[in-house]
C-alpha positions as CSV (number, residue, x, y, z in Angstrom):
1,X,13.2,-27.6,-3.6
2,X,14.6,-25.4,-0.9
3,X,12.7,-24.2,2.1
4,X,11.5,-20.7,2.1
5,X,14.1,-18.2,3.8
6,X,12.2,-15.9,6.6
7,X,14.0,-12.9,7.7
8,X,12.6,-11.2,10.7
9,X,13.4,-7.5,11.0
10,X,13.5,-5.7,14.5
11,X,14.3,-2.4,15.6
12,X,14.0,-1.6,19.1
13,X,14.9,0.5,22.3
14,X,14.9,4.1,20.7
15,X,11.3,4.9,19.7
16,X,8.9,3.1,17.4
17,X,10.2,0.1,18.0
18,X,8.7,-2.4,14.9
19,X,9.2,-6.0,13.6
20,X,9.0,-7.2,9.4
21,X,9.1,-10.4,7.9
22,X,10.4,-11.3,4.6
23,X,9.8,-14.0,2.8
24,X,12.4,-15.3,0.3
25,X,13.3,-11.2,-0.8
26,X,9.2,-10.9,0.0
27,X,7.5,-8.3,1.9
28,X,4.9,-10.4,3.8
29,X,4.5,-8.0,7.2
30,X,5.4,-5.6,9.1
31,X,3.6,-3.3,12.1
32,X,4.8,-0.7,15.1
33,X,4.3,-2.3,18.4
34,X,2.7,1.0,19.6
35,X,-0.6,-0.4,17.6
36,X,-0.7,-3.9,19.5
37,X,0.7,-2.0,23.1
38,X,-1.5,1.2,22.4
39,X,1.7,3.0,24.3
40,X,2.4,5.6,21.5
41,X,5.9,5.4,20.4
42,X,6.5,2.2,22.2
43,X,10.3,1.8,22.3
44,X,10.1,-1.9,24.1
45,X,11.2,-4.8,22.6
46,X,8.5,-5.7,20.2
47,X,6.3,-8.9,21.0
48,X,3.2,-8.4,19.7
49,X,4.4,-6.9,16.4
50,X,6.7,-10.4,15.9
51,X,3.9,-12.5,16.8
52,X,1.4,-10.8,14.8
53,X,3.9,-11.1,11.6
54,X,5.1,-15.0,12.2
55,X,1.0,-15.4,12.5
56,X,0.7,-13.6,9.6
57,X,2.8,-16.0,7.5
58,X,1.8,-18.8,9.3
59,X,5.1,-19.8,10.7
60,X,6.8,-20.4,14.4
61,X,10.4,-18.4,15.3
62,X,12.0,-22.1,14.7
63,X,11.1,-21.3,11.0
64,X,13.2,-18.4,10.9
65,X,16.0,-18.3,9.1
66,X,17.7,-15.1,10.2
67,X,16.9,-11.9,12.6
68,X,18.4,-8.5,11.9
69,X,17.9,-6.0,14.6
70,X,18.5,-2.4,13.1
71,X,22.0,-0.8,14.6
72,X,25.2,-2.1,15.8
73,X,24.6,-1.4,19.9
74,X,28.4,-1.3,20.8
75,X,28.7,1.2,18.2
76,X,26.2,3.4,19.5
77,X,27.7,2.7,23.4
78,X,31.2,3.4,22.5
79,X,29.1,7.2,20.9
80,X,27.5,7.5,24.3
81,X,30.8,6.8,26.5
82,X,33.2,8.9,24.1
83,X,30.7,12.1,24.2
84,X,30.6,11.9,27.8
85,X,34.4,11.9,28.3
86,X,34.2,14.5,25.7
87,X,32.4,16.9,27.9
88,X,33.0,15.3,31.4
89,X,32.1,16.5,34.2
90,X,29.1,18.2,32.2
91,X,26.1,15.3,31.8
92,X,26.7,13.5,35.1
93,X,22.9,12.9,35.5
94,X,22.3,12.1,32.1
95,X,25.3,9.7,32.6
96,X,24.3,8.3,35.2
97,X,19.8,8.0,34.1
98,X,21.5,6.1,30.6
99,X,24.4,3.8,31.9
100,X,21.7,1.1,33.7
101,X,19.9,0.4,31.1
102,X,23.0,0.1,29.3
103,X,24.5,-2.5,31.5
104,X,21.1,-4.1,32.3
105,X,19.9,-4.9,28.2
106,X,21.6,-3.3,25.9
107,X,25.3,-4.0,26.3
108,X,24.3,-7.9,26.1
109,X,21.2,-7.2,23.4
110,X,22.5,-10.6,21.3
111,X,21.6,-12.8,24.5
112,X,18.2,-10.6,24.7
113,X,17.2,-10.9,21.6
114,X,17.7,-14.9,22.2
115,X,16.0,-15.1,25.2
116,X,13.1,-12.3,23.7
117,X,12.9,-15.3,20.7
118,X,12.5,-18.5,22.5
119,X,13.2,-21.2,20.0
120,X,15.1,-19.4,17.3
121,X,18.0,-21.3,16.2
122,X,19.5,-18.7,13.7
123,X,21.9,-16.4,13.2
124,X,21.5,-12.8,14.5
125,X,22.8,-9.8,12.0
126,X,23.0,-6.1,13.4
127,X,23.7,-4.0,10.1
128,X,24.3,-0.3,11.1
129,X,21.5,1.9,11.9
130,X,22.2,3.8,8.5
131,X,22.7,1.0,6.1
132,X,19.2,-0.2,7.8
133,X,17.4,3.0,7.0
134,X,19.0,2.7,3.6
135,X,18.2,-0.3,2.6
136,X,14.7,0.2,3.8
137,X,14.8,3.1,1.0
138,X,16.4,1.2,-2.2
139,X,15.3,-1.8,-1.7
140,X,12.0,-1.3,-2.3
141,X,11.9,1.7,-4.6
142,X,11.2,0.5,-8.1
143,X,14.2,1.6,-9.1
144,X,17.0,-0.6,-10.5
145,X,19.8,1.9,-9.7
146,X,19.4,4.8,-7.1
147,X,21.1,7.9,-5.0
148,X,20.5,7.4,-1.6
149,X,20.1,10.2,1.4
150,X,19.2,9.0,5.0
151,X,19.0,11.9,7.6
152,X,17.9,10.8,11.4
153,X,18.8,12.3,14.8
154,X,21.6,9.5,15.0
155,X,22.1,5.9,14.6
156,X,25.4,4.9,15.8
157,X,27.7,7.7,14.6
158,X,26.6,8.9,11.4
159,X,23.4,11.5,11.4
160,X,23.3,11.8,7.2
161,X,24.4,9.4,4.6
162,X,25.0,9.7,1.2
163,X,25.3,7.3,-1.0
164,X,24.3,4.8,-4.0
165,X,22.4,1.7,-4.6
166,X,22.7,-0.8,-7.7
167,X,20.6,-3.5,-7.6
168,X,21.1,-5.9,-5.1
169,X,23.9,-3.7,-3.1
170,X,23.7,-0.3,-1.7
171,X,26.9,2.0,-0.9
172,X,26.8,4.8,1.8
173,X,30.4,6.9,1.0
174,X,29.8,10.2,3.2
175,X,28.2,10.9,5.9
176,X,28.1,13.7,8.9
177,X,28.2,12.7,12.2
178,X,27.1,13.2,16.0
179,X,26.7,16.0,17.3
180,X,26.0,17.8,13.7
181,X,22.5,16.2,13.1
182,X,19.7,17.9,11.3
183,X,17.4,15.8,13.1
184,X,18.3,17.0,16.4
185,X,18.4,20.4,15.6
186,X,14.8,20.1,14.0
187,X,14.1,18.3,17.7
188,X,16.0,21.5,19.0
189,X,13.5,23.9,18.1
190,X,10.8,20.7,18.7
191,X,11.7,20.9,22.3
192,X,12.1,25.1,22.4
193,X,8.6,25.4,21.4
194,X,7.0,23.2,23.1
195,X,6.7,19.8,21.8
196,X,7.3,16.8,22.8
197,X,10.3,15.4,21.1
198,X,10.5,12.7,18.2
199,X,6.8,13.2,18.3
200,X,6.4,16.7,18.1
201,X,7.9,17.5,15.2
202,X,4.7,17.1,12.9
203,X,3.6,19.8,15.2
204,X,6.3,22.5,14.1
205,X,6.3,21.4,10.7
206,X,2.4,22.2,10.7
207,X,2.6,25.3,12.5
208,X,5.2,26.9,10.2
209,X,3.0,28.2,7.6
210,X,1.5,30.7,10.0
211,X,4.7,32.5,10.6
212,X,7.4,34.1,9.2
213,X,10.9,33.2,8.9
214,X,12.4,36.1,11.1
215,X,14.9,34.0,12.5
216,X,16.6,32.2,9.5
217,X,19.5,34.5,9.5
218,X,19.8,34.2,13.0
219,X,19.7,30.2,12.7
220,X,22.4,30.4,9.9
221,X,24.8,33.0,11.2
222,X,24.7,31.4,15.0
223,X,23.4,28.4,15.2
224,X,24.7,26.4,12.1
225,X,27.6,26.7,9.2
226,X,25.9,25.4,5.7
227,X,28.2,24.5,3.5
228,X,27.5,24.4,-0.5
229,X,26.9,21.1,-0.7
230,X,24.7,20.5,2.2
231,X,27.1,19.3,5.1
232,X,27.5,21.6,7.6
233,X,28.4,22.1,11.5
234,X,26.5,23.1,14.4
235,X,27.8,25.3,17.0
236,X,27.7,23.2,19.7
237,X,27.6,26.2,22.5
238,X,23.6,26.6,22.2
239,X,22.8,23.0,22.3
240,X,22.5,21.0,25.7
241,X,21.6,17.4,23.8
242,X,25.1,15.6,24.2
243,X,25.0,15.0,27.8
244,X,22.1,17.6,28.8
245,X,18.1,16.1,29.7
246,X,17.0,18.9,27.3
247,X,18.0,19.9,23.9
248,X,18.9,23.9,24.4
249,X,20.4,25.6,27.0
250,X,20.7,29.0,28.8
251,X,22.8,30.1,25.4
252,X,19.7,29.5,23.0
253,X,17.3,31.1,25.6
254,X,18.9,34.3,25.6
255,X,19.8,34.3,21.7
256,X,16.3,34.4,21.3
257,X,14.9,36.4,24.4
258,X,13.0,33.7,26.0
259,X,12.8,30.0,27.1
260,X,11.2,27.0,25.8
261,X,7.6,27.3,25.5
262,X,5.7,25.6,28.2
263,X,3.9,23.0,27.0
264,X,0.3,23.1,26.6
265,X,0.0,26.9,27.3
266,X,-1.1,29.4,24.4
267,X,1.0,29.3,21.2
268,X,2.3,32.7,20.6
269,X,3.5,34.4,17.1
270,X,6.8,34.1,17.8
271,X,6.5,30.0,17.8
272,X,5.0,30.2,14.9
273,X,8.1,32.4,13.2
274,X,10.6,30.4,15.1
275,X,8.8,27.3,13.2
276,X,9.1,28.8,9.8
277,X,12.7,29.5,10.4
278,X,13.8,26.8,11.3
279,X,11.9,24.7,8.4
280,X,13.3,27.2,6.4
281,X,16.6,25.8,7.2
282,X,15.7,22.7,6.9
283,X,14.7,22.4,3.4
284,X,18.2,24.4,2.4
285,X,19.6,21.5,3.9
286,X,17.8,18.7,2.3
287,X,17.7,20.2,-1.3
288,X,21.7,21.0,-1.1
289,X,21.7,17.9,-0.2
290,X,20.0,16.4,-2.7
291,X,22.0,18.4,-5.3
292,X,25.2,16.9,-3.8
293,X,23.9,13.9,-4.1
294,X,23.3,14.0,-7.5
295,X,26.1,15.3,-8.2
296,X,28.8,12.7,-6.9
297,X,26.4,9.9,-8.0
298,X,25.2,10.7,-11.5
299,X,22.2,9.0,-11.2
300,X,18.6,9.9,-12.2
301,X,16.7,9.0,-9.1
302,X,16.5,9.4,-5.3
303,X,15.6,7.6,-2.3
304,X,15.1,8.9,0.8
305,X,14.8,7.5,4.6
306,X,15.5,8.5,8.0
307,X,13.5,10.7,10.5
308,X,13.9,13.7,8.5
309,X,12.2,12.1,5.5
310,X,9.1,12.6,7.1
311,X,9.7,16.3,6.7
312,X,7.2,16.2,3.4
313,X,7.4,19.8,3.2
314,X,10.8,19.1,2.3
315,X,10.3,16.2,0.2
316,X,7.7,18.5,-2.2
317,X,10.4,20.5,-2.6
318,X,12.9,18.6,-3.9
319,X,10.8,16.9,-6.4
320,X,9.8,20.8,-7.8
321,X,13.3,21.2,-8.0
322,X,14.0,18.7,-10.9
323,X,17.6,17.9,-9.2
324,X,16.3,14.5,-10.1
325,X,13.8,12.6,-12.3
326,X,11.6,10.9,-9.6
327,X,11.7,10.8,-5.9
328,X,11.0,7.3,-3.3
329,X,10.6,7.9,0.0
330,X,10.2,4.8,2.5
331,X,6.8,5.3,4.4
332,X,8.0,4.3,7.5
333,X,11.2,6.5,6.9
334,X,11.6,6.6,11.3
335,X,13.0,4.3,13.5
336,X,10.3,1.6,13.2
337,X,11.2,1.2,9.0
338,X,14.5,0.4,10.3
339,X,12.9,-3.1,10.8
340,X,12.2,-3.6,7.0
341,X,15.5,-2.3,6.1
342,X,17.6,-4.6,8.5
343,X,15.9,-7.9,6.9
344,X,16.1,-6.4,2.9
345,X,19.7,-5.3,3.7
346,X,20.4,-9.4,4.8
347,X,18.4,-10.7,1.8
348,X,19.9,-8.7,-0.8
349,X,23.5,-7.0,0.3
350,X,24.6,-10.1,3.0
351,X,23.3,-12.8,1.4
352,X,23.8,-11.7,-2.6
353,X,20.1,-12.7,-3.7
354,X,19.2,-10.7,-7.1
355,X,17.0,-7.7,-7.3
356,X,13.7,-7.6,-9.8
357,X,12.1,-4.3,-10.2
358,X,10.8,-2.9,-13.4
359,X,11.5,1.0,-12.8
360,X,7.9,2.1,-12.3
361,X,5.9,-0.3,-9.3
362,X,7.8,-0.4,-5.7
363,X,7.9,-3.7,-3.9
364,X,5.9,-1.8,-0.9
365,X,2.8,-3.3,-1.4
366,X,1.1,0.1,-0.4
367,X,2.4,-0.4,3.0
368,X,-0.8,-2.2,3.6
369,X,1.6,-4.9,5.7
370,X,-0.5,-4.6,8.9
371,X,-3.5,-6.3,10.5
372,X,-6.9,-6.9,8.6
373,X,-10.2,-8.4,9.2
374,X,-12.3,-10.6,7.3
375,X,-16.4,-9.6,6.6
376,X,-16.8,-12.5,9.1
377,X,-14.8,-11.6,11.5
378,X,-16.2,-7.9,11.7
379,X,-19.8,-9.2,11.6
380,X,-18.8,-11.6,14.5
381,X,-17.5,-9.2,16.6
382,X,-20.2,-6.1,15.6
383,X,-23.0,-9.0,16.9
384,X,-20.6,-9.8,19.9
385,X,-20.6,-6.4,20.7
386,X,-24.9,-6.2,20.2
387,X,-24.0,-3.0,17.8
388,X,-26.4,-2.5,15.1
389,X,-24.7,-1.9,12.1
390,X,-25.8,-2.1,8.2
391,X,-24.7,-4.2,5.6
392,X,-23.9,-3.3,2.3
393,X,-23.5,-5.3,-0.5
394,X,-21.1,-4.8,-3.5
395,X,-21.1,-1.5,-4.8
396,X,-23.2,0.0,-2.2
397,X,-20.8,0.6,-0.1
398,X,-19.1,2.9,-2.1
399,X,-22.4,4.8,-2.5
400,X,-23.0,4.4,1.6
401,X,-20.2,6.1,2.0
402,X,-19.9,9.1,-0.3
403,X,-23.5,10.0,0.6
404,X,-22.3,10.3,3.9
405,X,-19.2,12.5,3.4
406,X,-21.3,14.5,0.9
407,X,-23.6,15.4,3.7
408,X,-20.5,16.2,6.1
409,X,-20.6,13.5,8.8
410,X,-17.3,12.0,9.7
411,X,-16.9,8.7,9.1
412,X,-14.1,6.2,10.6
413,X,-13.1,4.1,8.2
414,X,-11.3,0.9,9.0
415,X,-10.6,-1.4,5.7
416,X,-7.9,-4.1,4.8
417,X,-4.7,-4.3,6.2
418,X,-3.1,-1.4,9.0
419,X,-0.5,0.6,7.1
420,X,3.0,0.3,8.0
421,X,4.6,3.9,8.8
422,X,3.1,6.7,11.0
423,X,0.8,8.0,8.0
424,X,-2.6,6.8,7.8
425,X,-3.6,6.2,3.7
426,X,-7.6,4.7,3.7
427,X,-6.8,1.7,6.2
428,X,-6.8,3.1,9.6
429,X,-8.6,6.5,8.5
430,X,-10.9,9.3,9.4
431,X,-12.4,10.7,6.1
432,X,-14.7,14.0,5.5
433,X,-15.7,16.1,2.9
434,X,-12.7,18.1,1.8
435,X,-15.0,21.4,0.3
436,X,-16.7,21.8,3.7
437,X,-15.7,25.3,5.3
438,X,-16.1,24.0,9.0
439,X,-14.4,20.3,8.8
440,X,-10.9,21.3,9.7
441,X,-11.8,23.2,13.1
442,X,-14.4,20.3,13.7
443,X,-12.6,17.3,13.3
444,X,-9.3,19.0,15.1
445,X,-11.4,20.0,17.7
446,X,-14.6,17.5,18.4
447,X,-13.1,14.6,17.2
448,X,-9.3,14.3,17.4
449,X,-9.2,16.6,20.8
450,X,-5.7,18.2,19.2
451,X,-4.8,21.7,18.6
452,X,-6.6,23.2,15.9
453,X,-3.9,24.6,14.0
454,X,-3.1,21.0,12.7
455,X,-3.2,20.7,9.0
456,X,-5.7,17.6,6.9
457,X,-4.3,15.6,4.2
458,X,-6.5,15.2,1.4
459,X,-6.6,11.8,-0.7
460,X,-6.9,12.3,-3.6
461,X,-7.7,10.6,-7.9
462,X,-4.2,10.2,-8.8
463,X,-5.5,10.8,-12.5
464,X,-7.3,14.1,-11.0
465,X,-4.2,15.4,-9.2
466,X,-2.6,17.9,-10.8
467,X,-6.2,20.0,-10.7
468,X,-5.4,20.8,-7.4
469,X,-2.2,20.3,-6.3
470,X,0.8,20.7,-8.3
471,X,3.1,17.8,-7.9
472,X,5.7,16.6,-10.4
473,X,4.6,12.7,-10.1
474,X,2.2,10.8,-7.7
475,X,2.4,10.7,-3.8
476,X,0.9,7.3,-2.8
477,X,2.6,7.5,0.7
478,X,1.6,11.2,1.7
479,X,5.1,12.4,1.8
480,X,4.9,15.0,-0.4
481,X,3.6,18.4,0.1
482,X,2.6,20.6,-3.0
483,X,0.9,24.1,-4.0
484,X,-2.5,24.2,-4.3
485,X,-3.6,24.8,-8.2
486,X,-4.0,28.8,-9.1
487,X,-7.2,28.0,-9.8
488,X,-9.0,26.7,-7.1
489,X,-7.5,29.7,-4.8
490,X,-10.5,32.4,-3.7
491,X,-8.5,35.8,-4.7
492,X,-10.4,37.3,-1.9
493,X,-8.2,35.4,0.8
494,X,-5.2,36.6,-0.5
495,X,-7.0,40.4,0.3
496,X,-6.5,39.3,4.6
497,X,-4.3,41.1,6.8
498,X,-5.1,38.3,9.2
499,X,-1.9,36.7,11.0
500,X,-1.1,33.9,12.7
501,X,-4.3,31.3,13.8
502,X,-6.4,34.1,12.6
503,X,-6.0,32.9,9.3
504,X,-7.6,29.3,9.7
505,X,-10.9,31.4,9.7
506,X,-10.3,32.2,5.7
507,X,-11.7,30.2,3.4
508,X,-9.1,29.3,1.3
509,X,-9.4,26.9,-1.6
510,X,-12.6,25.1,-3.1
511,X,-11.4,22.6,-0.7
512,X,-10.4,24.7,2.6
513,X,-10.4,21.6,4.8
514,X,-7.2,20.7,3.1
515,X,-5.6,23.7,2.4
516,X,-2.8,24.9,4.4
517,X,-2.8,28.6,5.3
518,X,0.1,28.6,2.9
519,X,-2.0,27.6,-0.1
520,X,-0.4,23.8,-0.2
521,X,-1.6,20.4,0.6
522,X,0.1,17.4,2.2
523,X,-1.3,14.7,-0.8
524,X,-1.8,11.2,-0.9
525,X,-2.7,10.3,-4.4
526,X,-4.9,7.0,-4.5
527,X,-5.3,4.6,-7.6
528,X,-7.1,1.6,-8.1
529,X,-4.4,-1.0,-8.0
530,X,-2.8,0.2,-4.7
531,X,-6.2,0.4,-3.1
532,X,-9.0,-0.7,-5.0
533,X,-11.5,-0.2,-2.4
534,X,-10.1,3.2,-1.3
535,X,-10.1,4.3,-4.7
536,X,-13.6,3.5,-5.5
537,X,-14.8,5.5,-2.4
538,X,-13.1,8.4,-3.5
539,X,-14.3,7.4,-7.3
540,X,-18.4,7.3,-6.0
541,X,-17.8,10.7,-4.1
542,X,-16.0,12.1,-7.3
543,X,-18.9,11.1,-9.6
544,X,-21.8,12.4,-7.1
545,X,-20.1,16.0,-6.7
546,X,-17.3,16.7,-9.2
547,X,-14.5,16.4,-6.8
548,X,-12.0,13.8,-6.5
549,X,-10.8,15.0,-3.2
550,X,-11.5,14.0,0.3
551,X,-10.5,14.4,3.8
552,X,-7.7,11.4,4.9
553,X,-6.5,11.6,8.8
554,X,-5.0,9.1,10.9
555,X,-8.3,7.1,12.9
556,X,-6.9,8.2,16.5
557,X,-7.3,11.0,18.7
558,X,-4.2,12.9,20.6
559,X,-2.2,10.8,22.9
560,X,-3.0,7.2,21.3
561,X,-1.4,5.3,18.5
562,X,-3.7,5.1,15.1
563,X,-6.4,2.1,15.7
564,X,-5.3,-1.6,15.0
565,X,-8.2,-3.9,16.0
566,X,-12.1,-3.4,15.8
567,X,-12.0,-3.5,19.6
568,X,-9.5,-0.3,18.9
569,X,-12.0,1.4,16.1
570,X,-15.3,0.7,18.0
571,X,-13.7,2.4,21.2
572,X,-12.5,5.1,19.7
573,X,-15.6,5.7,17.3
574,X,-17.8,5.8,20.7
575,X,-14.9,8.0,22.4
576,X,-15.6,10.9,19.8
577,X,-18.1,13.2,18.1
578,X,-17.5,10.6,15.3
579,X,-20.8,9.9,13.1
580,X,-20.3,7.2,11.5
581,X,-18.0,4.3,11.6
582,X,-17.3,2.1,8.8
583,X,-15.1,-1.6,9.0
584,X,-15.4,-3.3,5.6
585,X,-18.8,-3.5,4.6
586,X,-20.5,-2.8,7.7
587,X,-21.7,0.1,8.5
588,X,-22.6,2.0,12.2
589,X,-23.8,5.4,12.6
590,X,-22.8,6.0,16.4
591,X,-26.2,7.3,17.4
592,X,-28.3,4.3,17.5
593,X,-25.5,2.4,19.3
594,X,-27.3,1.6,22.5
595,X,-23.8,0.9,24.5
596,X,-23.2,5.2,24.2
597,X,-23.1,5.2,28.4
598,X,-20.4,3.1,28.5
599,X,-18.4,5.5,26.8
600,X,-18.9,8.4,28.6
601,X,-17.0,11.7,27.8
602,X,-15.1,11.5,30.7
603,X,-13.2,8.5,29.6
604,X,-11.4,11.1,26.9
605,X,-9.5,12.5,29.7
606,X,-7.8,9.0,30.6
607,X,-7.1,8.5,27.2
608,X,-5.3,11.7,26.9
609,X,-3.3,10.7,30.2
């Protein structure tokens, strides 16, 4: 018998840096680094997230049988030097803040990577950034044949691809390229309002609803040339990205009568409309797009990866469009999925190994590929840390809980294995009572410490879906955003002439804690075979109010990465107005923990640093 092939996936040195492991065509791990590091967005090599995975399968870097980092670096150097020719002498400082790292690490990342793996013996593959992202897309859709879209900032050159998969092999034939990116001009208008890039976005994409698109036209007639079938071509004049340390200039300021919002100061309406338009713009992108894709390929289904597959107002769209049968998205569609992708794209398009998939499961496993804790080991550490805590046994857990989001508290809840991808779905999560009026100002506000304006997901019954959300299929990854149902709209709140933040004060929906101001909801649909335990939660609350719908946020607070360890929950449980905490079976209600001093309020303010 052969040994078993290990592939180890890294991506690195962007943002989100990540390590995977595969195991004979297997998914056996994967994680961010930011969750080991706690640096959010960590772009440094990853070492903690390739130890934890080779612990995870129980093997040493002299078991591995390949690495695959994620992009072709002399690729992406030749981008760099060529652009600043291009517009030389403009972007002497950026020039001159990029070449050292360039000539200290990057230009010679094969001997890194070596020295970074101590002991590994194998050969190192760097597929391109864009075959990476699309293989971390087909691969592990269920589908046996596929059209493919990836759209990013940029990889090497290309910023969208286009292309096919067929079982074992994937084909990219068209794709734009730098400086006409739709993920930079999403960052664009990121950065122009005030957020932090390749972090921010979330941020304009949640406060869109509460404007108007005033500035579409604008967008289209100056800013960027749409063509029919999606491509298009940015007017390079109003953009500072290239060589610039921004990403708008004096030309965009004055286009629009003001400059970039400072951060942290009051969000005004005009944010808010400069939002909408621009995701306005977005989506016309992505479902031409998507059109064109079907189109040249013929094929019934999609798969999508790349930064601006994260865009899940985007995603709902397409899928209500029909242009094709059923939609994959990769949950870890950034940077850090380009991990997973690099190591599928080895076992299956460099090394020839056949495909199984049977057109309905995805080989995903949930994207439960991170961390988890055994009942002993929480019960070891909760008595290490002299926490009382409660036990439940079997069902009662289920019970435990539901009682407590029936009554309102918020409850962190910490079970199984850490998700892979920047959404939290029942692992690493914060859960409330969906129906309650005050939750969404509350748990922005007292427990997250992040602008109130931010939207909650709801998990929700996948069998109970569609009474509250229409969505063409299910969402198990929370990429999808769909209208709330008709039906469980209050008419009266249509009746406001309330504008902008104004509006969060309208009860919306039978569940307003989920209910964007626009009347949709970002879903994550929840069965029993993807997450038993998560399910029956959901199930127990379900049963003891009639509603199959609860609060699901990431279990962090602003500034810091979503929670890895129990040292990471337990901190961030006594950081907060949290009321309960729950990891596995256990659980703690914060108020008779008798270590409270030691996590004084004033410790919030260094975590936000």
């Amino acid at each position: 018998m052969n040994p078993p092939v290990y592939i180890l996936g890294i991506s690195a040195f962007y943002h989100d840096s990540a390590a995977a492991l595969i195991k004979d065509g297997e998914i056996i791990a994967a994680a961010q680094e930011e969750r080991f590091s706690r640096k959010k967005h960590d772009a440094g090599f990853p070492r903690n997230a390739v130890s934890y995975c080779l612990k995870d399968a129980g093997i040493t870097l002299k078991d591995l049988t390949y690495v695959a980092f994620y992009d072709k670096p002399f690729l992406k150097l030749e981008r760099l030097l060529l652009t600043y020719l291009d517009y030389a002498p403009q972007g002497l400082l950026s020039f001159l803040k990029a070449m050292p790292v360039w000539l200290k690490d990057k230009i010679f990342l094969k001997d890194l990577l070596y020295r970074e793996l101590e002991g590994f013996k194998g050969d190192i593959l760097f597929p391109e950034h864009h075959e990476s992202h699309a293989a971390s897309a087909f691969f592990p859709s269920p589908f046996p044949k596929a059209a493919i879209i990836t759209m990013d900032g940029v990889g090497e050159w290309a910023t969208t691809s286009v292309g096919s998969g067929d079982g074992n092999s994937l084909h990219l034939t068209r794709e734009l390229r730098f400086p006409h990116s739709l993920g930079l001009l999403y960052s664009a208008f990121t950065y122009y309002c005030g957020f932090r890039v390749n972090s921010g976005e979330y941020k304009l994409m949640g406060l869109a609803p509460y404007g108007e698109a005033k500035y579409a036209d604008v967008i289209r007639r100056e800013l960027i040339d749409i063509k029919p079938d999606g491509s298009f071509r940015l007017n390079m004049k109003y953009f500072n990205y290239c060589v610039g340390l921004t990403m708008t200039n004096g030309h965009f300021h004055r286009l629009f009568g003001r400059g970039p919002r400072k951060p942290e100061t009051a969000l005004s309406q005009f944010d808010m409309d400069m939002a909408k338009s621009i995701q306005d713009v977005t989506e016309e992108i992505m479902i031409k797009t998507a059109r064109y894709a079907r189109e040249v390929t013929g094929l019934d289904h999609l798969c999508l990866a790349g930064g601006v597959a994260l865009n899940c107002v985007g995603n709902g769209k397409i899928a209500r469009e029909n242009i094709f049968k059923k939609i994959w998205i990769q949950p870890a569609a950034g940077d850090a999925g380009g991990a997973l992708g690099a190591a599928l794209f080895v076992w299956y398009q460099y090394l020839g190994n056949p495909r199984k998939v049977d057109g309905v499961h995805d080989l995903q496993k949930g994207s439960y590929l991170g961390p988890g804790y055994s009942d002993e080991e929480v019960e070891a550490f909760l008595k290490a840390k002299n926490a009382p805590y409660e036990k439940c046994v079997g069902d009662k857990i289920f019970e435990r809980v539901s009682d407590l989001v029936n009554s309102e508290k918020v409850v962190g809840y910490v079970v199984g294995r850490m998700e892979f991808g920047p959404r939290a779905l029942g692992a690493r999560s914060i859960i409330g009572d969906a129906r309650s009026t005050k939750m969404q100002e509350e748990m922005n506000v007292r427990i997250k410490f992040r602008e109130s304006f931010r939207p909650f997901a709801p998990s929700i019954m996948e069998d109970k879906v569609k009474d509250f959300v229409d969505l063409p299929y299910e969402s198990p990854y929370m990429l999808m955003v769909g209208p709330v149902q008709e039906r469980q709209i209050d008419p009266a709140s249509k009746e406001t002439s309330l504008t902008g933040l104004a509006k969060l004060k309208i009860r919306r929906s039978t569940v307003p804690a989920i209910t964007h101001v626009d009347y949709s909801a970002r879903v994550q649909t929840v069965n029993n075979e993807r997450n038993p335990f998560y399910y029956k939660t959901i199930d127990a609350f379900y049963k003891k109010t009639g509603c199959p719908v609860i609060i699901n946020t990431s279990f962090n607070i602003r500034g810091e990465p979503i929670v890895c360890t129990l040292e990471d929950a337990y901190r961030c449980f006594m950081c907060t107005n949290m009321d309960y905490l729950v990891l596995n079976r256990f659980v703690l209600e914060r108020e008779k923990q008798p270590n409270k001093d030691h996590y004084k309020k004033e410790q919030i303010s260094q975590i936000l640093d």
